[in-house]
C-alpha positions as semicolon CSV with decimal commas, in nm:
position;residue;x (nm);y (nm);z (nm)
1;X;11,529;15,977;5,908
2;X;11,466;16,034;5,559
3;X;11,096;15,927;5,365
4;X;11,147;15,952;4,980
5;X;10,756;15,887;4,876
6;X;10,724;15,787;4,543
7;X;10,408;15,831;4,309
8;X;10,387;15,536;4,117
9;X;10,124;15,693;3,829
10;X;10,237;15,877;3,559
11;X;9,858;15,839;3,345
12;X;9,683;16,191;3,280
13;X;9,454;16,244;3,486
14;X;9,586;16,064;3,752
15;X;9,444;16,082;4,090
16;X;9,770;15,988;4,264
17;X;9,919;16,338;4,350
18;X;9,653;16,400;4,550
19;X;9,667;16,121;4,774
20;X;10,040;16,129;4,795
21;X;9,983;16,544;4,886
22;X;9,745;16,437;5,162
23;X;10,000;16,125;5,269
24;X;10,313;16,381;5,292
25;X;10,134;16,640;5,465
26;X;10,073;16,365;5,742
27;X;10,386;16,244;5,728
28;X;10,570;16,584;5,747
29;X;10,387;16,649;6,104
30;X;10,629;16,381;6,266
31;X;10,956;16,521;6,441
32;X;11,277;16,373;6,373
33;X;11,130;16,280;6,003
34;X;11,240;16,467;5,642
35;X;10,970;16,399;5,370
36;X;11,078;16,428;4,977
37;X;10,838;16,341;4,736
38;X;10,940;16,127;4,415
39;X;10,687;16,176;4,115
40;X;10,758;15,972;3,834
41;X;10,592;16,162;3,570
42;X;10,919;16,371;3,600
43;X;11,106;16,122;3,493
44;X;11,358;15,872;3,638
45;X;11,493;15,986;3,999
46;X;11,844;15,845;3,979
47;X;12,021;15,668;4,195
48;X;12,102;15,930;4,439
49;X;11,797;16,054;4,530
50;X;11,686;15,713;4,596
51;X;12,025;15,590;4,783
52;X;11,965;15,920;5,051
53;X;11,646;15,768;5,162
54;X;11,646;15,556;5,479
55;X;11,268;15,449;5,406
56;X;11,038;15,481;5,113
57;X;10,677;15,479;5,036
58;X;10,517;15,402;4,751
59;X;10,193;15,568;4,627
60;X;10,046;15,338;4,355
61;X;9,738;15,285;4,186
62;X;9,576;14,985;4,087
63;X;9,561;14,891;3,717
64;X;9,398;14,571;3,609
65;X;9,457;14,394;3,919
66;X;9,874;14,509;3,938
67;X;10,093;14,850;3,984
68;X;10,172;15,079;3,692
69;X;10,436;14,998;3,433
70;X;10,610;15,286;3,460
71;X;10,667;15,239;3,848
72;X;10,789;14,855;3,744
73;X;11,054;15,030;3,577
74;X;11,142;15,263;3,771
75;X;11,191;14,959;4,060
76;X;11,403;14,791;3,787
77;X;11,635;15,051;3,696
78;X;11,716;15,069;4,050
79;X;11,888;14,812;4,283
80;X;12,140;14,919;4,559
81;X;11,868;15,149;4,670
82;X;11,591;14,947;4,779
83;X;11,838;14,696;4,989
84;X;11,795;14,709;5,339
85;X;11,570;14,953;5,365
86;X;11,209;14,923;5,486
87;X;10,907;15,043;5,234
88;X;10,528;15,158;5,279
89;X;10,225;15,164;5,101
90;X;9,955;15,392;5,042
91;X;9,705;15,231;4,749
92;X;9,428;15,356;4,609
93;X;9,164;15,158;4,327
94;X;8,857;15,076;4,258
95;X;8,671;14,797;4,518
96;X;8,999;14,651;4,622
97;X;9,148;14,997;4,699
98;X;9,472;14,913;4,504
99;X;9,562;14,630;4,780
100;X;9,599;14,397;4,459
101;X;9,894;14,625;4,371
102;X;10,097;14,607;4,706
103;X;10,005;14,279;4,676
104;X;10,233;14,240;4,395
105;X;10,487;14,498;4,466
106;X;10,525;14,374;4,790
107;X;10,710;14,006;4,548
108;X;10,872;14,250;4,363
109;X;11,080;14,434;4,683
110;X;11,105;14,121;4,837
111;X;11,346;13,991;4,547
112;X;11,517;14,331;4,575
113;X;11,631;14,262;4,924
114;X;11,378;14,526;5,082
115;X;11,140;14,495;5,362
116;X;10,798;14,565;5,311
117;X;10,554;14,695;5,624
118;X;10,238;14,511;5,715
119;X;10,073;14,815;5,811
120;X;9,906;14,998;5,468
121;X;9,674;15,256;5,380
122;X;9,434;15,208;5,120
123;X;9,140;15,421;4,954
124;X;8,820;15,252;4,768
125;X;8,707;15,423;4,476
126;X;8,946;15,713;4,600
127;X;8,791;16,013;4,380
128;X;8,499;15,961;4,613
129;X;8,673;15,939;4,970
130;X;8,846;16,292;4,941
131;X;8,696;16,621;4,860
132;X;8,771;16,958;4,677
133;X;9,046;17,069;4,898
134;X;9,226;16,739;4,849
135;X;9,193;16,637;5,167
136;X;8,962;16,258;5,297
137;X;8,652;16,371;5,347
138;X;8,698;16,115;5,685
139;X;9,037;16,154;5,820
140;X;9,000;15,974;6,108
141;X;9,037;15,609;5,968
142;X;9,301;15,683;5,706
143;X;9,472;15,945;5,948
144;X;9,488;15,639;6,214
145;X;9,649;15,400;5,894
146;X;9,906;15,631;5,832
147;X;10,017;15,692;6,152
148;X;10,028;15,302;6,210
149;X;10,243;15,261;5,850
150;X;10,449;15,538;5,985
151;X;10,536;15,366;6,319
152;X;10,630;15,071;6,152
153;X;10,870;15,222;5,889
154;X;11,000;15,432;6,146
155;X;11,089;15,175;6,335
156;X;11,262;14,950;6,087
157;X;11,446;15,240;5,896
158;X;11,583;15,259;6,244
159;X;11,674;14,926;6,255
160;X;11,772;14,896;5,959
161;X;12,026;15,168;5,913
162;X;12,159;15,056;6,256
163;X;12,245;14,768;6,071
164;X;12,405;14,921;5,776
165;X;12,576;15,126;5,952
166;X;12,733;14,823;6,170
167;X;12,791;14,539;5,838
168;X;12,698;14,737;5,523
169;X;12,443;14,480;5,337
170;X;12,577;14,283;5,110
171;X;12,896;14,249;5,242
172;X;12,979;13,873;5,333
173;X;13,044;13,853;5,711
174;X;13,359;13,701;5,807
């Protein structure tokens, strides 16, 4: 199965590479699971790197109580990708730890035809929960998160591509 994670910030100074680091790294330690990382400060991904995936993540801060514009766009240039396919989030923010974001994103996939994943991780004031090295100064909690978020995508990319592969989405069934 294939993760494309996707960091949704493109501000300087952004804290999100080093959550989405920390979020890989976890993610890489499951068998049976490729990892590529998405940053949009390089620019637009196209289509195919984003049709490969068979589950995505999104790492996304919280700006004035929604998601980046820049990762707006990015989710509107693309369509085809998204449908079918289950997607994550890890958030970080201020006291709301970016849920206010997902929150919104999560209307946003939905009219794309994707399935979002209860299961999140989220970081308060996130600068504060992880230390020099880049990694959470606490791993246990947001270790446990991500392996719960994990579970569930990994189970519906399953599912999911079990289906595409049997009636490609999209496709009117006779």
């Amino acid at each position: 199965m294939k993760l494309v994670v996707i960091v949704g910030s493109t501000r300087q100074g952004r804290f999100g590479p080093v959550v989405a680091e920390w979020f890989t790294g976890h993610a890489r330690q499951r068998t049976g699971l490729t990892v590529e990382v998405v940053d949009l400060v390089d620019g637009d991904p196209g289509d195919e790197a984003l049709l490969a995936a068979d589950m995505f993540v999104v790492v996304t801060p919280e700006y004035n109580h929604s998601f980046p514009g820049p990762l707006k766009t990015a989710i509107d240039r693309h369509v085809t990708p998204w449908q079918a396919k289950p997607i994550g989030f890890v958030s970080y923010g201020g006291i709301s730890g970016g849920l206010r974001a997902v929150e919104h994103l999560r209307q946003v996939f939905a009219e794309l035809h994707a399935v979002t994943v209860r299961e999140t991780v989220s970081f308060v004031w996130a600068p504060g929960q992880f230390g020099d090295d880049g990694r959470p100064l606490d791993p246990g909690p947001c270790g446990a998160a991500a392996d719960r978020l994990l579970d569930q995508l990994t189970w519906w990319g399953r599912a999911l591509a079990s289906a595409r592969r049997a009636h490609p989405y999209g496709v009117p069934v006779a």
